[in-house]
C-alpha positions as CSV (number, residue, x, y, z in Angstrom):
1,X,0.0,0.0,0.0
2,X,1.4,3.5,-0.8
3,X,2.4,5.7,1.7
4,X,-0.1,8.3,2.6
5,X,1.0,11.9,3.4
6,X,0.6,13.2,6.6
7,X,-0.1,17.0,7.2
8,X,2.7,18.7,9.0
9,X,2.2,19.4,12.7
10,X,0.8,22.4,14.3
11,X,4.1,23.4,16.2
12,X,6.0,23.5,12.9
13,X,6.9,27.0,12.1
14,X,8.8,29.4,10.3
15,X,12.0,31.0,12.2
16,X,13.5,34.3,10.7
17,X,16.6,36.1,12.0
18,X,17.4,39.6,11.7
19,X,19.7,39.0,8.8
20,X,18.0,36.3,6.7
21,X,15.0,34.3,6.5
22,X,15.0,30.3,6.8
23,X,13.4,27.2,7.7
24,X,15.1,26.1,10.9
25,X,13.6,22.3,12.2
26,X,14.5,20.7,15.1
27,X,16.2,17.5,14.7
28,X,12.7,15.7,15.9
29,X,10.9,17.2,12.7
30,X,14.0,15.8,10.2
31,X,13.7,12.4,11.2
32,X,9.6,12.7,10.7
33,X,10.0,14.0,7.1
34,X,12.9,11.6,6.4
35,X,10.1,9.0,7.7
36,X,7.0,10.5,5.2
37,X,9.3,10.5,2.1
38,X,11.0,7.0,2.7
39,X,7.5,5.2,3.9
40,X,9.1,3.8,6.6
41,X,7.1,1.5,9.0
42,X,7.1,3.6,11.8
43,X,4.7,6.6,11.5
44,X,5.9,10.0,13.3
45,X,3.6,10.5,16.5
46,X,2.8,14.4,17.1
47,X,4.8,15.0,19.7
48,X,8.5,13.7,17.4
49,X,7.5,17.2,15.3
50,X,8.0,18.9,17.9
51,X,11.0,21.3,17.5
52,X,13.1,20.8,20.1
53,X,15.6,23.0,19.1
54,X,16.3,26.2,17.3
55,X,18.9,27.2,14.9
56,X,19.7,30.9,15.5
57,X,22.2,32.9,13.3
58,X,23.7,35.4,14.9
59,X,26.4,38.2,12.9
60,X,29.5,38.8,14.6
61,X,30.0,42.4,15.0
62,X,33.3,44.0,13.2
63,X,36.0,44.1,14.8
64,X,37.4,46.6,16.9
65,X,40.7,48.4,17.9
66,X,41.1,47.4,21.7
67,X,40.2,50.8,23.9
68,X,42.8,52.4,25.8
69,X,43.4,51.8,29.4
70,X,42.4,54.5,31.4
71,X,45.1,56.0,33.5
72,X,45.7,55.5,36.9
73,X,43.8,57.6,39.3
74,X,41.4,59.3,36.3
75,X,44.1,61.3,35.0
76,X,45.9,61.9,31.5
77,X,49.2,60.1,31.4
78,X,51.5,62.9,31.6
79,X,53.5,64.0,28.2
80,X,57.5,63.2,28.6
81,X,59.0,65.8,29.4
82,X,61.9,66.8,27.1
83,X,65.5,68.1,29.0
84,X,65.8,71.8,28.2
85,X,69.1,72.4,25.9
86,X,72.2,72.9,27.9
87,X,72.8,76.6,27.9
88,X,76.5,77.6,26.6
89,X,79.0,79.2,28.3
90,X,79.5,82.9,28.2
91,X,82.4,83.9,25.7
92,X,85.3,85.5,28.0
93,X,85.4,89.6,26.9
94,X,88.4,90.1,24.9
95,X,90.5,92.8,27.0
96,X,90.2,96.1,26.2
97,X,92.6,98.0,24.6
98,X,94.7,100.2,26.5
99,X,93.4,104.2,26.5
100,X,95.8,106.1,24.7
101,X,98.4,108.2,26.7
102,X,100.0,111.5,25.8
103,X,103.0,111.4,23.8
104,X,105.0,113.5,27.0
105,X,105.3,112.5,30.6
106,X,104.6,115.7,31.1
107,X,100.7,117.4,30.2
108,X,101.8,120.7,29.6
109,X,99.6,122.2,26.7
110,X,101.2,125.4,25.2
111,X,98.0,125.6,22.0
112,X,95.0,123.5,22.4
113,X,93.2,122.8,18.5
114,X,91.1,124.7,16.4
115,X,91.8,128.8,15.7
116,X,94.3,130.4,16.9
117,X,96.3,133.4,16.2
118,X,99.3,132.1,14.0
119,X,102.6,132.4,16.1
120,X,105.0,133.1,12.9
121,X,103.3,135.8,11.8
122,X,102.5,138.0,15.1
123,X,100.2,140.1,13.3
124,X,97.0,139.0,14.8
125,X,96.0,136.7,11.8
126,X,94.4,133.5,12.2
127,X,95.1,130.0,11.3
128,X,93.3,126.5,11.5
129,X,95.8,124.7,13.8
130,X,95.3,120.8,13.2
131,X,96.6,119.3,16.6
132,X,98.4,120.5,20.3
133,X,101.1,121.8,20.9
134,X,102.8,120.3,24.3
135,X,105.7,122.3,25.5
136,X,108.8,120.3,26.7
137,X,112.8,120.5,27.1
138,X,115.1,120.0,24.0
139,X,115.3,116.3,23.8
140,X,112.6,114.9,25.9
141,X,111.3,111.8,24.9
142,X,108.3,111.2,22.6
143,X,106.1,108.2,22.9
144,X,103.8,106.6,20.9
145,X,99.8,107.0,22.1
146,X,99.1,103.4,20.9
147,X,100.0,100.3,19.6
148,X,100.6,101.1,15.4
149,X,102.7,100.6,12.5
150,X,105.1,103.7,11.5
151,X,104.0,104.8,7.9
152,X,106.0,108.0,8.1
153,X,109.7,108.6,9.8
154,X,111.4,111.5,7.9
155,X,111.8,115.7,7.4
156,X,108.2,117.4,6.7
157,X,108.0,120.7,5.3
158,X,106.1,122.2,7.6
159,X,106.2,119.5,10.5
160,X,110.2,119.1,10.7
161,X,111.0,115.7,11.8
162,X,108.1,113.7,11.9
163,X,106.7,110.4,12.3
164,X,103.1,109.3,11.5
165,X,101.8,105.8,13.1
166,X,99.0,103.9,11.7
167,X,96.9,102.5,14.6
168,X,94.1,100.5,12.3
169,X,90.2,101.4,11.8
170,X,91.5,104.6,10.0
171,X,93.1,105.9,13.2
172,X,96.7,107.6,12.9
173,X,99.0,110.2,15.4
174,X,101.2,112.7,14.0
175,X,104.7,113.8,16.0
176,X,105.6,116.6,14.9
177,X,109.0,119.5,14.8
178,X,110.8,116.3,16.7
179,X,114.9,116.8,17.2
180,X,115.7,112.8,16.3
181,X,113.8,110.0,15.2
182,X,113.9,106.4,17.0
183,X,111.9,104.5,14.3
184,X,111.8,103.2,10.8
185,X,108.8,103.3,8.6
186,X,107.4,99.5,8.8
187,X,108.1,99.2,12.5
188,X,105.4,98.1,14.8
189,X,105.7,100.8,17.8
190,X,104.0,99.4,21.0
191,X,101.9,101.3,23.9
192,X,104.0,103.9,25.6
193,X,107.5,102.7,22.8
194,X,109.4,106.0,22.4
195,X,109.3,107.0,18.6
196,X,111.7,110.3,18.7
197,X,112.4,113.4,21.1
198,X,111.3,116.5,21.5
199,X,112.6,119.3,18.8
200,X,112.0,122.9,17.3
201,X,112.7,121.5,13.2
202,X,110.4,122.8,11.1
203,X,108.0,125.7,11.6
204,X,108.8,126.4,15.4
205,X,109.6,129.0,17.4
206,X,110.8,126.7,20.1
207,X,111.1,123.5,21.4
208,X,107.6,121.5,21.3
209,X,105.8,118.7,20.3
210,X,103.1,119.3,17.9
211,X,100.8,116.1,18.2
212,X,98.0,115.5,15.5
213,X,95.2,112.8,15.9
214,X,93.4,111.9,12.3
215,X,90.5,109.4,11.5
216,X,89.7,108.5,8.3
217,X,92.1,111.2,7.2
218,X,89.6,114.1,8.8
219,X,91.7,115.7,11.8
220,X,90.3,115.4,15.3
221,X,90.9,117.4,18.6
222,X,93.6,115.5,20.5
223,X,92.3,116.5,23.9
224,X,89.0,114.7,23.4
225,X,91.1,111.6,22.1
226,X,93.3,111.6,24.8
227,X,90.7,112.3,27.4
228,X,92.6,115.3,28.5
């Protein structure tokens, strides 16, 4: 005799999930169907369609970087702090250079700078004079104001005797109507060195040292450059 088909049982149902829609039986309910379709002896009672168990798909959520742990106590973890550069040592000052001295031991000014009534000519008329004049005795000896180079060591018309030092940074002395030169021209004269002695050659009405300060070849007024 064929088999006869049985309707399915009540408690058969339709499971969905939020992702897709199936039929999910129970292991029960596969064996009863296997049993309809193959005519097997032994019919399915009611109770073997029961589903006994559920097939549930769940979707696993994407993964995600791990979190952070908090810090200790609730607090930010403090930045590293970076060691401040080590500060360099201050440069030593070079010494300064020694102030100039005057050419004489001895500060006796006979004509300061600027306009003067011009000796030689006694009548009253005026002349520009370009440096001091510094009385001394015949012979007394000149000294160089500053370290320098001699660029000048010979007879001057006007000047005598004279030497001219170049001190650098356009700076140069003048010693003037001197009775004997000590120096060559290329010498290097140091502080104080003793370049010549005091004379009258030249335009002089006496023994005296006519000393002349120039920079950048415009004369200046000794007294201020000597702090006199």
């Amino acid at each position: 005799m064929p088999p006869v088909a049985k309707p399915l049982a009540a408690n058969f149902r339709w499971l969905s999930t939020p992702a897709r829609s199936t039929c999910a039986l129970g292991a029960g309910a596969v064996l009863a169907l296997g049993s309809l379709v193959a005519g097997t002896a032994h019919s399915a009672t009611e109770d073997s369609l029961l589903v006994d168990r559920t097939s549930v798909v769940s979707e696993l959520a994407p993964e995600t970087a791990p979190a952070e742990p908090p810090a200790e106590n609730g607090q930010e973890p403090a930045a590293p702090v970076e060691a401040a550069p080590a500060e360099a040592e201050p440069a030593e000052p070079e010494p300064a250079a020694p102030t100039p001295s005057v050419p004489l031991d001895e500060r006796r000014v006979t004509s300061p700078f600027g306009w003067r009534e011009n000796p030689l000519l006694g009548n009253g008329a005026l002349e520009w004079h370009t440096g001091i004049d510094f009385g001394a005795p015949l012979g007394t000896p000149v000294k160089a104001t500053s370290p320098g180079t001699v660029t000048y060591a010979e007879y001057h018309q006007y000047g005598g005797l004279r030497v001219v030092v170049d001190h650098g940074n356009g700076v140069e002395t003048t010693y003037n109507h001197l009775n004997e030169i000590s120096v060559e021209v290329g010498q290097w004269v140091d502080f104080n060195q003793q370049v010549g002695a005091v004379g009258s050659t030249g335009n002089s009405t006496g023994p005296h040292l006519h000393f002349e300060v120039l920079r950048n070849g415009e004369y200046q007024d000794p007294a201020v450059e000597l702090g006199l």
